[in-house]
N, C-alpha and C positions, 0 to 999 in steps of 0.2 A: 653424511646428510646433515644438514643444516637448516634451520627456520628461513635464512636468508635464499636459500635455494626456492624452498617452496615458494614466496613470497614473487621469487623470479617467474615461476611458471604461471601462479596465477596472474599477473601481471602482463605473459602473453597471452592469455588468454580475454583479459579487457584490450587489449591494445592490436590485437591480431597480427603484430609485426615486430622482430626483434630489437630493430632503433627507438621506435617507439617505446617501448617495454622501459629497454635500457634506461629514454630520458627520463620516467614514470619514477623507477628507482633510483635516480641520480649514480648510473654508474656506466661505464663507457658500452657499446654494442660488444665489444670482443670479449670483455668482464663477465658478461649476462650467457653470452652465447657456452663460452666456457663451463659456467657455471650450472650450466643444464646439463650441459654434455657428459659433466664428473656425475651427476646423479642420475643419469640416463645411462651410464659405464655400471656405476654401485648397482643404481638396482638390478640393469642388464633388460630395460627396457626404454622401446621407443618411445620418446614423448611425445614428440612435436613432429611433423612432415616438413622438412626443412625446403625450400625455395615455391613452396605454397603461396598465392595472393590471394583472399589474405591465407595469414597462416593456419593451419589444421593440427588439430592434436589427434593421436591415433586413438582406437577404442581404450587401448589400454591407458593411453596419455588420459585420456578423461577421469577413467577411474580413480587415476592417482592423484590429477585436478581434484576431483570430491574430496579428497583425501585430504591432501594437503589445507581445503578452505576449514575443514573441518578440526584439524589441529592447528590454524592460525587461531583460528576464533579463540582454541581452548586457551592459545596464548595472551590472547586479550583478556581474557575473561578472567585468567589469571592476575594480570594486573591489575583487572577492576577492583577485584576482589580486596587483593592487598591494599591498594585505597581507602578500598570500605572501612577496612578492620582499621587503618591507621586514622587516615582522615575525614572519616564519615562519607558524608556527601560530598563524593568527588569525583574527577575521572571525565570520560569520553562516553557517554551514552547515542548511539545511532538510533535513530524511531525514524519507522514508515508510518504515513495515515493513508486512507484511501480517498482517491480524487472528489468524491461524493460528501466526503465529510472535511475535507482540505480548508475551504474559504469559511466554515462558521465555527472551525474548532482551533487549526492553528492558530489567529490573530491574536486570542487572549490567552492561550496559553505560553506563546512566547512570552506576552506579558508578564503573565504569572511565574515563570521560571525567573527572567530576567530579574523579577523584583526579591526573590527569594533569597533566605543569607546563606548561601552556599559557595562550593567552586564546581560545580559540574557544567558541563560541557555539554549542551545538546545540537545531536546534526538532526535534522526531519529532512526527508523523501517521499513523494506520491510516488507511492506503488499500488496498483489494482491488487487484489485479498490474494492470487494464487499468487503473484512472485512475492510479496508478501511473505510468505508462508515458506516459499525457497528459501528468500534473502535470509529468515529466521535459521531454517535450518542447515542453510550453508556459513552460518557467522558474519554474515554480511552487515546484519543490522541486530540489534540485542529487541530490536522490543514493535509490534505494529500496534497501531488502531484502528481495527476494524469492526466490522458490522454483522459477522456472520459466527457460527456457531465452529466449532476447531474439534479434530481429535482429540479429546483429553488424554490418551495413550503419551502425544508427543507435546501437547499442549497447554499452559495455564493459560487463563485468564481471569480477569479483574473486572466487573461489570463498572461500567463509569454511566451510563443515563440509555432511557431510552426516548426515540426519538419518532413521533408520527408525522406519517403519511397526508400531504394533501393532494388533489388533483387541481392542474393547471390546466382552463381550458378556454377556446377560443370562443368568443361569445356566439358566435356562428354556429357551433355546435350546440344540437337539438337534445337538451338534458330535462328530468322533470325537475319543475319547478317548484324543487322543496329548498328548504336552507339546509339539508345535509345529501350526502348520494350516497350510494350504498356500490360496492365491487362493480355488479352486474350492469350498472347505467356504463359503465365503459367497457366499449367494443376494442377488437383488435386490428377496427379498418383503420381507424383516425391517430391509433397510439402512436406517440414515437419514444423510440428509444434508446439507451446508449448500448455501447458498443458490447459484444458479449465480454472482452474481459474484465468488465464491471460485475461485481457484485450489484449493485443496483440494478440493473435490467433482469437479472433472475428476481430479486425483490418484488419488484414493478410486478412481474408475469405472476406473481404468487397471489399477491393483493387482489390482482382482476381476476385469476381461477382460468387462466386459460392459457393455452402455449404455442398459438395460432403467429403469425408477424400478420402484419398492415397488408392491406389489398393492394394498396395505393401503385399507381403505376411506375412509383420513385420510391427506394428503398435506403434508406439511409440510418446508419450505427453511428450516433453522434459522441462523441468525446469528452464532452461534458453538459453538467447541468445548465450553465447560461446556452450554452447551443441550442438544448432542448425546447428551453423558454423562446429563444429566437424564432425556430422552425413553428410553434403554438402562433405566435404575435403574426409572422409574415405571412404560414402557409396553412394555415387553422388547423384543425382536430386538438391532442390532446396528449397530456403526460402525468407525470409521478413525480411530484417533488419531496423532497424533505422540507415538515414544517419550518423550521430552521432558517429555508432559502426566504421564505417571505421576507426578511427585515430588505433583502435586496433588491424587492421589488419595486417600480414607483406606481405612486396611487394608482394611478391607471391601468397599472397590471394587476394591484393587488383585487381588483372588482374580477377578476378570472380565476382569481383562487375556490375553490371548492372544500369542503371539509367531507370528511365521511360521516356517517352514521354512526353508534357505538356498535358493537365496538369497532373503536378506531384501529385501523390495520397502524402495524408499529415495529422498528426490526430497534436488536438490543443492540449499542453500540459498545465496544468491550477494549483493553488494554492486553495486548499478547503478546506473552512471553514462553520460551522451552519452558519444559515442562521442568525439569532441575536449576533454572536461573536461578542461582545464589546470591543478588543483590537486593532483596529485600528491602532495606532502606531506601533504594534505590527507586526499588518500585513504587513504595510506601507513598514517596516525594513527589513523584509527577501524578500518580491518583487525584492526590489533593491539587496538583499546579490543573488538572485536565477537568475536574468535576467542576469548576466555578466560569469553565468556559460557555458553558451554555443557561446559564441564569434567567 
């Protein structure tokens, strides 16, 4: 058994076909095919469901799928490490954020990396908080930014800012006429909201106290925050944005913003890592590249 094996399997398991795989790897289909076969011989189990479209791994194939994502990582992580200790800040770092925090947090922190005197290397991915939270613990990704609260058993995290709640509403909608509103001025007939594998739409439902959907005779899980604002502007009622979203507004929208009452409803927004991540320095670095993104 070999690194380079495992590396084969999880590769059909993104790719779902063995030419695929193969091109993924740079190595011929009969190469690949081979080379599962010898470690499906070793361990003396099935991996894969061979002339499956697409391909299927068998229960047991999965487990060993887990398996393997979980000693690549430790293989990466291994490198990192040795970077660290030699060349500081350096190496391949992968970060997910979530789609809700994407548009007012990555722009300036690329900047902020980019300007930094280092050689590290950052990949960012939108991922919703539960694959998120896989991608961490299958080694997919070293590090997310999210918004919700983690098992500390499997999880650190690094608080980076937190971030209030406003409501965006259609002028057509019947609100009282104070300069703040409080949870209860919003119903669950007019709300709209994103889709459930957002963290934000459970957010949303906490802030209003209630777990009811929209009456409406159209039921729609939108995809993102501009969608939301769309659905407010064309077909009225109302949402839950992050303060944050306002700079995106133009004037005319921004007379549809609403603030709350104190206290103002507010989710913590955080930097997550395993709970044993040994780059330190690592982390240290984008804390400071991630906290000046929201000034």
């Amino acid at each position: 058994m070999n690194f380079q094996q495992l590396e084969y399997i999880v590769a059909l398991e993104k790719h779902k076909n063995f030419v695929a795989a193969a091109n993924a790897c740079f190595v011929s289909q009969p190469t690949l095919s081979m080379m599962v076969k010898k470690l499906e011989e070793e361990l003396e189990i099935v991996i894969v469901r061979r002339g499956m479209h697409p391909l299927e791994f068998t229960e047991e194939g999965l487990s060993l799928l887990n398996q393997a994502k979980r000693i690549l990582a430790e293989q990466h992580l291994m490198r990192e490490i040795s970077k660290e200790l030699t060349k500081g800040i350096d190496g391949h770092i992968r970060i997910s954020v979530i789609p809700s925090l994407a548009a007012t947090v990555v722009p300036s922190f690329i900047r902020n990396v980019e300007e930094g005197n280092h050689s590290l290397k950052v990949s960012l991915v939108e991922l919703p908080t539960e694959k998120a939270l896989v991608a961490l613990q299958q080694g997919e990704i070293d590090m997310a930014i999210l918004a919700t609260e983690t098992d500390v058993s499997s999880f650190a995290s690094y608080p980076l800012f937190e971030e209030e709640f406003v409501a965006y509403v259609s002028p057509f909608e019947k609100l009282p006429a104070r300069k703040f509103i409080q949870p209860k001025h919003i119903t669950s007939d007019n709300l709209w909201f994103l889709s459930e594998e957002h963290c934000f739409r459970e957010q949303a439902l906490e802030v209003c106290s209630f777990k009811k959907k929209k009456k409406s005779k159209i039921t729609y899980d939108a995809g993102s925050i501009q969608t939301l604002i769309r659905l407010v502007d064309e077909n009225g009622g109302m949402t839950l944005l992050p303060a944050a979203y306002i700079q995106f507004l133009s004037t005319k929208q921004r007379a549809n913003v609403r603030e709350f009452a104190p206290p103002v409803p507010i989710r913590l927004v955080q930097l997550t890592t395993l709970q044993d991540y040994p780059r330190k320095k690592v982390v240290e670095f984008l804390l400071e590249a991630l906290k000046p993104s929201v000034s």
